[in-house]
Backbone as CSV, one residue per row, in Angstrom:
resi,resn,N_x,N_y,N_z,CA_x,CA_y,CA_z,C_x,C_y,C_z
1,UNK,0.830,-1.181,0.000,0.000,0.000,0.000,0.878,1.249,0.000
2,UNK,0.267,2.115,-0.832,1.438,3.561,-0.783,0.882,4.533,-0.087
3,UNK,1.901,4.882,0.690,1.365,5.839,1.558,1.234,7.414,1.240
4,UNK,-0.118,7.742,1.800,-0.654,9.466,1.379,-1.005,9.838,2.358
5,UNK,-0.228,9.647,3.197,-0.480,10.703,4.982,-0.283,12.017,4.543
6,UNK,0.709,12.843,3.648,0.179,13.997,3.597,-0.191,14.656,2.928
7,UNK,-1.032,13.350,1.487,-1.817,14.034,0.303,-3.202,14.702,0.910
8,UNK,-3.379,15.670,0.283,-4.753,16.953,0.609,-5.929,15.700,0.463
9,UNK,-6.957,15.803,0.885,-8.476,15.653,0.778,-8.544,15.122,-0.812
10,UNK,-8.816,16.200,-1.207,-8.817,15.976,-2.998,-8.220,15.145,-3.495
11,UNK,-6.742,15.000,-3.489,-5.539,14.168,-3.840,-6.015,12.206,-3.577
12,UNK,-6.565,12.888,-2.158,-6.967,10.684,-1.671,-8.048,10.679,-2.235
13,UNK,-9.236,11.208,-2.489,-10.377,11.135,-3.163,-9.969,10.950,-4.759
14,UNK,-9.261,11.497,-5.486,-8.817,11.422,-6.680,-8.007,10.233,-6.826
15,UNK,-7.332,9.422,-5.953,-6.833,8.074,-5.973,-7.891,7.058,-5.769
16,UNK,-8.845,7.302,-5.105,-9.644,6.370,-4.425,-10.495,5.938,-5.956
17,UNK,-10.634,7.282,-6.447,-11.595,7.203,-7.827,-10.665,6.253,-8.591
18,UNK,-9.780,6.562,-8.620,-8.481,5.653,-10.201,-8.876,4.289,-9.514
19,UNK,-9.280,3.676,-8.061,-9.222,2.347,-8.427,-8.382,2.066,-6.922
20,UNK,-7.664,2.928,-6.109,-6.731,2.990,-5.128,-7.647,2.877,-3.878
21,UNK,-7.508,2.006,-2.801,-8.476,2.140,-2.108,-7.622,2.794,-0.765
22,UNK,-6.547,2.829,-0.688,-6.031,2.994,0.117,-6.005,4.440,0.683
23,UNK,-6.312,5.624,-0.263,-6.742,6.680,-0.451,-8.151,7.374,0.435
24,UNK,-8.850,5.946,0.406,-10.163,5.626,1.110,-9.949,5.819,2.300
25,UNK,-8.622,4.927,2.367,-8.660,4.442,4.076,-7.538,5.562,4.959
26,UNK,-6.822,6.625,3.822,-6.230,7.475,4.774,-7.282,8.574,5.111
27,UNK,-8.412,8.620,4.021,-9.431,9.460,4.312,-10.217,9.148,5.749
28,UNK,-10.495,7.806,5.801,-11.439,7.040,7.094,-10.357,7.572,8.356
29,UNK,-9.335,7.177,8.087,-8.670,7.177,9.289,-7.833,9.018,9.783
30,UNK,-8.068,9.714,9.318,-8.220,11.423,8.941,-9.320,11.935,9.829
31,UNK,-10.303,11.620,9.358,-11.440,11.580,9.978,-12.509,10.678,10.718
32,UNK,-12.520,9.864,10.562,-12.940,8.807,11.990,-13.204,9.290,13.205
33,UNK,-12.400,9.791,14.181,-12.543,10.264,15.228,-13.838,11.832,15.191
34,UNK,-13.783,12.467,14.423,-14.653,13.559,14.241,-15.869,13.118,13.721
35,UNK,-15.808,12.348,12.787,-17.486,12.072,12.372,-17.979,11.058,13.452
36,UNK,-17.287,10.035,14.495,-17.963,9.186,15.165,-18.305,10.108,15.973
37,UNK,-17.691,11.123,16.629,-18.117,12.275,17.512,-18.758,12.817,17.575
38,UNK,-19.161,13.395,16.128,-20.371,14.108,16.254,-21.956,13.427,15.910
39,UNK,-21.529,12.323,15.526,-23.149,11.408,15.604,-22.976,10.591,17.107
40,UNK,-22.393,10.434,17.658,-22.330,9.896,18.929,-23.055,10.843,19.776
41,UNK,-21.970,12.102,19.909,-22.804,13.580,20.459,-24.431,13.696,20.372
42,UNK,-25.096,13.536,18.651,-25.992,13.897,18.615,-26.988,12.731,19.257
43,UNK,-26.632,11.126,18.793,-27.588,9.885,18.884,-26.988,9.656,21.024
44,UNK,-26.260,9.887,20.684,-25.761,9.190,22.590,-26.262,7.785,22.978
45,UNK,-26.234,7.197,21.652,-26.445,5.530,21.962,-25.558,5.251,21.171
46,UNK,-24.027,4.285,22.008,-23.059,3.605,21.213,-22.609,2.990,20.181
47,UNK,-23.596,1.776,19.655,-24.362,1.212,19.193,-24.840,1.698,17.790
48,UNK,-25.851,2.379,17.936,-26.542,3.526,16.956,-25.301,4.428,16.125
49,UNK,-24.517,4.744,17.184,-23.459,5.839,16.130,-22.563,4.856,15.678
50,UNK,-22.022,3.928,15.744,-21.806,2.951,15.365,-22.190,2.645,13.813
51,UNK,-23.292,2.541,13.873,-24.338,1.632,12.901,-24.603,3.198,11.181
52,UNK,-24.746,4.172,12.510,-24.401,5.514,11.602,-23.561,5.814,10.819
53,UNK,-22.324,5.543,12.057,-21.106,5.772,11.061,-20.664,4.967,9.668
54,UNK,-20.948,3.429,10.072,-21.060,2.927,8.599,-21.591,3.316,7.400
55,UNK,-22.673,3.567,7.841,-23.760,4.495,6.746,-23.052,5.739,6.495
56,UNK,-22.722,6.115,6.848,-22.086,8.154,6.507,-21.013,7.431,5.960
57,UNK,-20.509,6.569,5.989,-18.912,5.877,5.151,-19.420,5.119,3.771
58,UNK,-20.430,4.308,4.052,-21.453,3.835,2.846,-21.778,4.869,1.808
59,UNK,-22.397,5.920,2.469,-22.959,6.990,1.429,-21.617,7.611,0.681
60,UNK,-20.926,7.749,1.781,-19.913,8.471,0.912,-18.768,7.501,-0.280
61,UNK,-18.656,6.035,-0.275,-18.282,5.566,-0.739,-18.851,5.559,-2.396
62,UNK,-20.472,5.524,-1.812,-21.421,4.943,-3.255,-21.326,6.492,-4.143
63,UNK,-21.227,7.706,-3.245,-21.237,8.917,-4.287,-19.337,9.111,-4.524
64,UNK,-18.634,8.998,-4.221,-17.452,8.740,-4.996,-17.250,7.906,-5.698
65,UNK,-17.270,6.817,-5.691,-17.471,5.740,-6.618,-18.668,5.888,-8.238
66,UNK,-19.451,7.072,-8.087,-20.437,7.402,-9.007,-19.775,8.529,-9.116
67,UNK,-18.945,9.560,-9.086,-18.176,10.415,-9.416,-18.954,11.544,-9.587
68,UNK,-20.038,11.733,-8.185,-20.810,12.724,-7.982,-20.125,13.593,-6.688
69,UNK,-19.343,13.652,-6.231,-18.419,14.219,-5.418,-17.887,15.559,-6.200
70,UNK,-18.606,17.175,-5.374,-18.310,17.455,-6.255,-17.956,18.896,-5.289
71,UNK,-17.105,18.184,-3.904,-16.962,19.831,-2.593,-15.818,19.696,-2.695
72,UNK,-14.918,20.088,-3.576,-13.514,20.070,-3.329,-13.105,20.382,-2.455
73,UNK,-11.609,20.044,-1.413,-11.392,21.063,-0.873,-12.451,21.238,1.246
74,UNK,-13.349,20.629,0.759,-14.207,20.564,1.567,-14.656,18.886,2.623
75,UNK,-14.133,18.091,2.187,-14.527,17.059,2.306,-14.323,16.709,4.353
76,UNK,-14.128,17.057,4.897,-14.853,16.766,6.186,-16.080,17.368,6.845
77,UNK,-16.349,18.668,6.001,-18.003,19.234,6.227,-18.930,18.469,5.817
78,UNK,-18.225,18.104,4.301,-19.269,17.666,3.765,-19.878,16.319,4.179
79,UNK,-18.764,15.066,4.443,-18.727,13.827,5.307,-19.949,14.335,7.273
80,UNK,-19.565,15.333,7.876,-20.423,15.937,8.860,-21.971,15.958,8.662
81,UNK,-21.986,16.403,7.398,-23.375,16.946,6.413,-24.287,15.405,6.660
82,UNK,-23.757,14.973,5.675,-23.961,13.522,5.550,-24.656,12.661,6.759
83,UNK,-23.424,12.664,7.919,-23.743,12.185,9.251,-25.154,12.824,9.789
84,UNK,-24.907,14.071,9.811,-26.122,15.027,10.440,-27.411,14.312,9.687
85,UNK,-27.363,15.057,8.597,-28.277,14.182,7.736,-29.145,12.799,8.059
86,UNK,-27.930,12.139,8.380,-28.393,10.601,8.423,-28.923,10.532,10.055
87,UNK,-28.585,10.906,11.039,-28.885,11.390,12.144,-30.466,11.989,12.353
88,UNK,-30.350,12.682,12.080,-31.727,13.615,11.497,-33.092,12.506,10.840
89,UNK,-32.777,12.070,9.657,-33.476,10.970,9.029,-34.046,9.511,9.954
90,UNK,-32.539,9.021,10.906,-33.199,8.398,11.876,-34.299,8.580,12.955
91,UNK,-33.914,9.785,13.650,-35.270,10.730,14.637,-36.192,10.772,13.846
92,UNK,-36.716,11.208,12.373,-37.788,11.414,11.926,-38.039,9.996,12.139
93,UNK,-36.992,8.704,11.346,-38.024,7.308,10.885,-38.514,6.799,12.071
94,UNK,-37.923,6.853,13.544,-38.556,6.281,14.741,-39.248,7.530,15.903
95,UNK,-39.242,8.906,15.132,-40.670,9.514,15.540,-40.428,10.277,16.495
96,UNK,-39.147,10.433,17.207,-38.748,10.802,18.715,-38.728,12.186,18.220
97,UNK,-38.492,13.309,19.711,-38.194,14.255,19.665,-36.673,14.326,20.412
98,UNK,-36.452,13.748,21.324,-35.333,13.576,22.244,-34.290,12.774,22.069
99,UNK,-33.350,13.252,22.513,-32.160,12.026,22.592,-32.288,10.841,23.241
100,UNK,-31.413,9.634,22.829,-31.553,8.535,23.254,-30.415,8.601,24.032
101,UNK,-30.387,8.397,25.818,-29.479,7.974,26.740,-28.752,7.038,26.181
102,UNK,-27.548,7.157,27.296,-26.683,6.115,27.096,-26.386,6.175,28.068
103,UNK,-25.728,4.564,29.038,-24.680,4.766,29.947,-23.238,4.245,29.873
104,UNK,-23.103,4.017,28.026,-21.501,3.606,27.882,-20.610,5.171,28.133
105,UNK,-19.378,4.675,27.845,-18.486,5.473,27.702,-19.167,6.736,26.437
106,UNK,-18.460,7.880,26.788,-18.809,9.192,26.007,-18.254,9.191,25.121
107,UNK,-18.234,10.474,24.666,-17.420,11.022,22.574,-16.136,11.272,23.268
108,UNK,-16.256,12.161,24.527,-14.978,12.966,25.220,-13.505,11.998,24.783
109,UNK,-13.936,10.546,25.414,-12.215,9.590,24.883,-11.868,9.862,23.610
110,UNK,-12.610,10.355,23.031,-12.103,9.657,21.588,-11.748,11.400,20.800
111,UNK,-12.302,12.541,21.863,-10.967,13.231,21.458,-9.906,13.728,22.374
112,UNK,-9.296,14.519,21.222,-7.308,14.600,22.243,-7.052,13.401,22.961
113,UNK,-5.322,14.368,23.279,-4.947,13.136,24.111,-5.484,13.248,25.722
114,UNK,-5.472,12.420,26.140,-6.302,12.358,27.811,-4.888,12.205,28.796
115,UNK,-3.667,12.084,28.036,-2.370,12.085,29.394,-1.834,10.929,29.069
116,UNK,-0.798,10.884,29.976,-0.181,9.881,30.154,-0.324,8.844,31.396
117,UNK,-0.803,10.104,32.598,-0.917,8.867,33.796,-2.647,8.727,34.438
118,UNK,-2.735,7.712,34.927,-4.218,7.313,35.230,-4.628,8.452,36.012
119,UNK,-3.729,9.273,36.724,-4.460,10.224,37.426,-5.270,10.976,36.938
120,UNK,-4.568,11.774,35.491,-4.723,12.693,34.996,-6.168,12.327,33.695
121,UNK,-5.628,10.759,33.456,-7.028,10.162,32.719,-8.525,10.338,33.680
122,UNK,-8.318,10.013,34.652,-9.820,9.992,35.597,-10.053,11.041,36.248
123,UNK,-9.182,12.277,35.858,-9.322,13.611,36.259,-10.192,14.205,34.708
124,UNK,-9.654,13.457,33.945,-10.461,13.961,32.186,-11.430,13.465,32.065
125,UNK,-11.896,12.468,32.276,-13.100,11.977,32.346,-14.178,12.360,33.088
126,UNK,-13.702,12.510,34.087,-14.542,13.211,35.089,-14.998,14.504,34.622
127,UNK,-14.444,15.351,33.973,-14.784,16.531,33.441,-14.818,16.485,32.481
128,UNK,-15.178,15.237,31.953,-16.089,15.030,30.067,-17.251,14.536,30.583
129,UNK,-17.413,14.387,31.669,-18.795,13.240,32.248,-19.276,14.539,32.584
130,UNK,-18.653,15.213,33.314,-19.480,16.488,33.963,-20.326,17.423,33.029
131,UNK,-18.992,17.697,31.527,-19.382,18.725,30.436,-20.804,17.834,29.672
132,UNK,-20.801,16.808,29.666,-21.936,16.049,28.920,-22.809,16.232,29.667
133,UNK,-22.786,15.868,30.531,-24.335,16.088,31.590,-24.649,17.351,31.644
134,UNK,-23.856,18.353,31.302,-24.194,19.985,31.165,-24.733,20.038,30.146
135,UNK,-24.103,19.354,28.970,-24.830,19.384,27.387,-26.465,19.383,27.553
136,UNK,-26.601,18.386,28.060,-27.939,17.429,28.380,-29.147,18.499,28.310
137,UNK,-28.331,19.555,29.231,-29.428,20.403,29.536,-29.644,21.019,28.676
138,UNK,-28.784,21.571,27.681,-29.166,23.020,26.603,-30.194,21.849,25.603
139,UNK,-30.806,23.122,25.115,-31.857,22.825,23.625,-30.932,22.128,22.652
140,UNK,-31.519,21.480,22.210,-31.073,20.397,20.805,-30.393,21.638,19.764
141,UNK,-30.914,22.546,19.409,-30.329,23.811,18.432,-28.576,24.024,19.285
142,UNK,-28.922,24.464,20.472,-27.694,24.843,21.361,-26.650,23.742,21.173
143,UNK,-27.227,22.912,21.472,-26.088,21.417,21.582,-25.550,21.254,20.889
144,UNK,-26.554,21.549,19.548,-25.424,21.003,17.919,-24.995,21.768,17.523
145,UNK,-24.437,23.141,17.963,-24.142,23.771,17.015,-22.656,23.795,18.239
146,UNK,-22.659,24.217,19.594,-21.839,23.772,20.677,-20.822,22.445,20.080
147,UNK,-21.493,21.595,19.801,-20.642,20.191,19.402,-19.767,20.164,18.110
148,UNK,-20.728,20.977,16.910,-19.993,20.833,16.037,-18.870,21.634,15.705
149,UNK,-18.720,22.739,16.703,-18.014,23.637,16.476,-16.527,23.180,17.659
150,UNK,-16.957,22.942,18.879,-16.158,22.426,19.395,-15.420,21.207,19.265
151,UNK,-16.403,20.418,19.250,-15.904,18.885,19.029,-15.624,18.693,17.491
152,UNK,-16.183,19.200,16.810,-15.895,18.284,15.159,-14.788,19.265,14.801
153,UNK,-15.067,20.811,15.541,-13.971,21.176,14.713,-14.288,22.418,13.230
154,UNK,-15.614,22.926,13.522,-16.023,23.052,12.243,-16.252,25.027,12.837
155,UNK,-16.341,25.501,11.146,-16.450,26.942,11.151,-18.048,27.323,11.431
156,UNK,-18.363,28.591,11.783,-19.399,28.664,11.274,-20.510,28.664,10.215
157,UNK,-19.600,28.985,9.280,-20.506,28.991,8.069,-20.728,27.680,7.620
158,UNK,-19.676,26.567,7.970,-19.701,25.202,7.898,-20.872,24.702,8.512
159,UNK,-20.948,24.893,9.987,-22.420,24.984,11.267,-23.901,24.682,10.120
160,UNK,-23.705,26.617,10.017,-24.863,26.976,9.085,-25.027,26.578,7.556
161,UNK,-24.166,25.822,7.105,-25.075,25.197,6.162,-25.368,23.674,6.381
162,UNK,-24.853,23.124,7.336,-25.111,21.579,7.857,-26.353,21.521,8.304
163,UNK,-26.565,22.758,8.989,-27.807,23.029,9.857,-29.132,23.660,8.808
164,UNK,-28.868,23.856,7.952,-29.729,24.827,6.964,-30.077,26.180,8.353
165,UNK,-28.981,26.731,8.359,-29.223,27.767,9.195,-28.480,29.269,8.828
166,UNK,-28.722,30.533,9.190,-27.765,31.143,8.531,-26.818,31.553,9.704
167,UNK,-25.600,31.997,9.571,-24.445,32.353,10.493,-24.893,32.895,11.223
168,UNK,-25.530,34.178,11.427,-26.048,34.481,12.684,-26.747,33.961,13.786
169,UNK,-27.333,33.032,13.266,-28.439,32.498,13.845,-27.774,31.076,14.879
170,UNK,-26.702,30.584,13.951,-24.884,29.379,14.923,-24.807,30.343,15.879
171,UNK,-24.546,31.639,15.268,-23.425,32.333,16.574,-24.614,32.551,17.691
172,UNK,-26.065,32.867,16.806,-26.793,32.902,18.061,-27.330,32.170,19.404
173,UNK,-27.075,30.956,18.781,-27.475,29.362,19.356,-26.135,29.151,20.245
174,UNK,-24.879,29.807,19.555,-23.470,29.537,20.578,-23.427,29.845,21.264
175,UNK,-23.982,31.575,21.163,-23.652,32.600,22.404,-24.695,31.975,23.354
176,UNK,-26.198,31.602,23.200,-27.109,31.466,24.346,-26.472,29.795,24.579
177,UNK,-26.433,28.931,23.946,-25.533,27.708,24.349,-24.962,27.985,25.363
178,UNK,-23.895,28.428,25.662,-22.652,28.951,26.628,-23.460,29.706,27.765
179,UNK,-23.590,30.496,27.825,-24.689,31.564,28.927,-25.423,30.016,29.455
180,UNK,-26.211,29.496,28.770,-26.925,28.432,29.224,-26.607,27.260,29.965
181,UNK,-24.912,27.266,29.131,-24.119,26.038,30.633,-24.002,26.549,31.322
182,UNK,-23.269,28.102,31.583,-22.729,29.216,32.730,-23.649,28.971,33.785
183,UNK,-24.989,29.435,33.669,-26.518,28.458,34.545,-26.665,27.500,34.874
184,UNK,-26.056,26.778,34.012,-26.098,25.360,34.758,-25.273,24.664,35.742
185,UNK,-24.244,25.352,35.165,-22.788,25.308,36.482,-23.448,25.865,37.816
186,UNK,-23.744,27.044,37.525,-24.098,27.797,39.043,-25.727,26.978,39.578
187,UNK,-26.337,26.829,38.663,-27.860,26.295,39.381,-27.267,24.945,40.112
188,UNK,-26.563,24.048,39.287,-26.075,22.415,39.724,-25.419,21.981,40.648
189,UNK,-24.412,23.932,40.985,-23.183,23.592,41.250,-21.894,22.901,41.273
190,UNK,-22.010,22.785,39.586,-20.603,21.845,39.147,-19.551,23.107,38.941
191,UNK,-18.720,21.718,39.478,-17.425,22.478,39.189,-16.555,21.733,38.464
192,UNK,-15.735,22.418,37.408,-14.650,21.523,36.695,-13.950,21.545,37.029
Protein backbone atom coordinates (compact mmCIF):
# COMPACT_ATOMS: atom_id res chain seq x y z
CA UNK A 1 0.00 0.00 0.00
CA UNK A 2 1.44 3.56 -0.78
CA UNK A 3 1.37 5.84 1.56
CA UNK A 4 -0.65 9.47 1.38
CA UNK A 5 -0.48 10.70 4.98
CA UNK A 6 0.18 14.00 3.60
CA UNK A 7 -1.82 14.03 0.30
CA UNK A 8 -4.75 16.95 0.61
CA UNK A 9 -8.48 15.65 0.78
CA UNK A 10 -8.82 15.98 -3.00
CA UNK A 11 -5.54 14.17 -3.84
CA UNK A 12 -6.97 10.68 -1.67
CA UNK A 13 -10.38 11.14 -3.16
CA UNK A 14 -8.82 11.42 -6.68
CA UNK A 15 -6.83 8.07 -5.97
CA UNK A 16 -9.64 6.37 -4.42
CA UNK A 17 -11.60 7.20 -7.83
CA UNK A 18 -8.48 5.65 -10.20
CA UNK A 19 -9.22 2.35 -8.43
CA UNK A 20 -6.73 2.99 -5.13
CA UNK A 21 -8.48 2.14 -2.11
CA UNK A 22 -6.03 2.99 0.12
CA UNK A 23 -6.74 6.68 -0.45
CA UNK A 24 -10.16 5.63 1.11
CA UNK A 25 -8.66 4.44 4.08
CA UNK A 26 -6.23 7.47 4.77
CA UNK A 27 -9.43 9.46 4.31
CA UNK A 28 -11.44 7.04 7.09
CA UNK A 29 -8.67 7.18 9.29
CA UNK A 30 -8.22 11.42 8.94
CA UNK A 31 -11.44 11.58 9.98
CA UNK A 32 -12.94 8.81 11.99
CA UNK A 33 -12.54 10.26 15.23
CA UNK A 34 -14.65 13.56 14.24
CA UNK A 35 -17.49 12.07 12.37
CA UNK A 36 -17.96 9.19 15.16
CA UNK A 37 -18.12 12.28 17.51
CA UNK A 38 -20.37 14.11 16.25
CA UNK A 39 -23.15 11.41 15.60
CA UNK A 40 -22.33 9.90 18.93
CA UNK A 41 -22.80 13.58 20.46
CA UNK A 42 -25.99 13.90 18.61
CA UNK A 43 -27.59 9.88 18.88
CA UNK A 44 -25.76 9.19 22.59
CA UNK A 45 -26.45 5.53 21.96
CA UNK A 46 -23.06 3.60 21.21
CA UNK A 47 -24.36 1.21 19.19
CA UNK A 48 -26.54 3.53 16.96
CA UNK A 49 -23.46 5.84 16.13
CA UNK A 50 -21.81 2.95 15.36
CA UNK A 51 -24.34 1.63 12.90
CA UNK A 52 -24.40 5.51 11.60
CA UNK A 53 -21.11 5.77 11.06
CA UNK A 54 -21.06 2.93 8.60
CA UNK A 55 -23.76 4.49 6.75
CA UNK A 56 -22.09 8.15 6.51
CA UNK A 57 -18.91 5.88 5.15
CA UNK A 58 -21.45 3.83 2.85
CA UNK A 59 -22.96 6.99 1.43
CA UNK A 60 -19.91 8.47 0.91
CA UNK A 61 -18.28 5.57 -0.74
CA UNK A 62 -21.42 4.94 -3.26
CA UNK A 63 -21.24 8.92 -4.29
CA UNK A 64 -17.45 8.74 -5.00
CA UNK A 65 -17.47 5.74 -6.62
CA UNK A 66 -20.44 7.40 -9.01
CA UNK A 67 -18.18 10.41 -9.42
CA UNK A 68 -20.81 12.72 -7.98
CA UNK A 69 -18.42 14.22 -5.42
CA UNK A 70 -18.31 17.45 -6.26
CA UNK A 71 -16.96 19.83 -2.59
CA UNK A 72 -13.51 20.07 -3.33
CA UNK A 73 -11.39 21.06 -0.87
CA UNK A 74 -14.21 20.56 1.57
CA UNK A 75 -14.53 17.06 2.31
CA UNK A 76 -14.85 16.77 6.19
CA UNK A 77 -18.00 19.23 6.23
CA UNK A 78 -19.27 17.67 3.76
CA UNK A 79 -18.73 13.83 5.31
CA UNK A 80 -20.42 15.94 8.86
CA UNK A 81 -23.37 16.95 6.41
CA UNK A 82 -23.96 13.52 5.55
CA UNK A 83 -23.74 12.18 9.25
CA UNK A 84 -26.12 15.03 10.44
CA UNK A 85 -28.28 14.18 7.74
CA UNK A 86 -28.39 10.60 8.42
CA UNK A 87 -28.88 11.39 12.14
CA UNK A 88 -31.73 13.61 11.50
CA UNK A 89 -33.48 10.97 9.03
CA UNK A 90 -33.20 8.40 11.88
CA UNK A 91 -35.27 10.73 14.64
CA UNK A 92 -37.79 11.41 11.93
CA UNK A 93 -38.02 7.31 10.89
CA UNK A 94 -38.56 6.28 14.74
CA UNK A 95 -40.67 9.51 15.54
CA UNK A 96 -38.75 10.80 18.72
CA UNK A 97 -38.19 14.25 19.67
CA UNK A 98 -35.33 13.58 22.24
CA UNK A 99 -32.16 12.03 22.59
CA UNK A 100 -31.55 8.53 23.25
CA UNK A 101 -29.48 7.97 26.74
CA UNK A 102 -26.68 6.12 27.10
CA UNK A 103 -24.68 4.77 29.95
CA UNK A 104 -21.50 3.61 27.88
CA UNK A 105 -18.49 5.47 27.70
CA UNK A 106 -18.81 9.19 26.01
CA UNK A 107 -17.42 11.02 22.57
CA UNK A 108 -14.98 12.97 25.22
CA UNK A 109 -12.22 9.59 24.88
CA UNK A 110 -12.10 9.66 21.59
CA UNK A 111 -10.97 13.23 21.46
CA UNK A 112 -7.31 14.60 22.24
CA UNK A 113 -4.95 13.14 24.11
CA UNK A 114 -6.30 12.36 27.81
CA UNK A 115 -2.37 12.08 29.39
CA UNK A 116 -0.18 9.88 30.15
CA UNK A 117 -0.92 8.87 33.80
CA UNK A 118 -4.22 7.31 35.23
CA UNK A 119 -4.46 10.22 37.43
CA UNK A 120 -4.72 12.69 35.00
CA UNK A 121 -7.03 10.16 32.72
CA UNK A 122 -9.82 9.99 35.60
CA UNK A 123 -9.32 13.61 36.26
CA UNK A 124 -10.46 13.96 32.19
CA UNK A 125 -13.10 11.98 32.35
CA UNK A 126 -14.54 13.21 35.09
CA UNK A 127 -14.78 16.53 33.44
CA UNK A 128 -16.09 15.03 30.07
CA UNK A 129 -18.79 13.24 32.25
CA UNK A 130 -19.48 16.49 33.96
CA UNK A 131 -19.38 18.73 30.44
CA UNK A 132 -21.94 16.05 28.92
CA UNK A 133 -24.33 16.09 31.59
CA UNK A 134 -24.19 19.98 31.17
CA UNK A 135 -24.83 19.38 27.39
CA UNK A 136 -27.94 17.43 28.38
CA UNK A 137 -29.43 20.40 29.54
CA UNK A 138 -29.17 23.02 26.60
CA UNK A 139 -31.86 22.83 23.62
CA UNK A 140 -31.07 20.40 20.80
CA UNK A 141 -30.33 23.81 18.43
CA UNK A 142 -27.69 24.84 21.36
CA UNK A 143 -26.09 21.42 21.58
CA UNK A 144 -25.42 21.00 17.92
CA UNK A 145 -24.14 23.77 17.02
CA UNK A 146 -21.84 23.77 20.68
CA UNK A 147 -20.64 20.19 19.40
CA UNK A 148 -19.99 20.83 16.04
CA UNK A 149 -18.01 23.64 16.48
CA UNK A 150 -16.16 22.43 19.39
CA UNK A 151 -15.90 18.89 19.03
CA UNK A 152 -15.90 18.28 15.16
CA UNK A 153 -13.97 21.18 14.71
CA UNK A 154 -16.02 23.05 12.24
CA UNK A 155 -16.45 26.94 11.15
CA UNK A 156 -19.40 28.66 11.27
CA UNK A 157 -20.51 28.99 8.07
CA UNK A 158 -19.70 25.20 7.90
CA UNK A 159 -22.42 24.98 11.27
CA UNK A 160 -24.86 26.98 9.08
CA UNK A 161 -25.08 25.20 6.16
CA UNK A 162 -25.11 21.58 7.86
CA UNK A 163 -27.81 23.03 9.86
CA UNK A 164 -29.73 24.83 6.96
CA UNK A 165 -29.22 27.77 9.19
CA UNK A 166 -27.76 31.14 8.53
CA UNK A 167 -24.45 32.35 10.49
CA UNK A 168 -26.05 34.48 12.68
CA UNK A 169 -28.44 32.50 13.85
CA UNK A 170 -24.88 29.38 14.92
CA UNK A 171 -23.43 32.33 16.57
CA UNK A 172 -26.79 32.90 18.06
CA UNK A 173 -27.48 29.36 19.36
CA UNK A 174 -23.47 29.54 20.58
CA UNK A 175 -23.65 32.60 22.40
CA UNK A 176 -27.11 31.47 24.35
CA UNK A 177 -25.53 27.71 24.35
CA UNK A 178 -22.65 28.95 26.63
CA UNK A 179 -24.69 31.56 28.93
CA UNK A 180 -26.93 28.43 29.22
CA UNK A 181 -24.12 26.04 30.63
CA UNK A 182 -22.73 29.22 32.73
CA UNK A 183 -26.52 28.46 34.54
CA UNK A 184 -26.10 25.36 34.76
CA UNK A 185 -22.79 25.31 36.48
CA UNK A 186 -24.10 27.80 39.04
CA UNK A 187 -27.86 26.29 39.38
CA UNK A 188 -26.07 22.41 39.72
CA UNK A 189 -23.18 23.59 41.25
CA UNK A 190 -20.60 21.85 39.15
CA UNK A 191 -17.43 22.48 39.19
CA UNK A 192 -14.65 21.52 36.70
Amino acid sequence: MKTFAQATDTQLIDVFQKGDTSGLEVLVHRYKDKIYSSILFLVKDKYLAEDLFQEVFIKIIDTLRSNRYNEEGKFLPWALRIAHNLCVDYFRKVNKTHFVASDDKDVFEFIGDVGDTADTRITTQQTHDKVRRMLDFLPEEQREVIVLRHFAGMSFKEIADITNSSINTCLGRMRYGLINLRKVMVEKQIIL
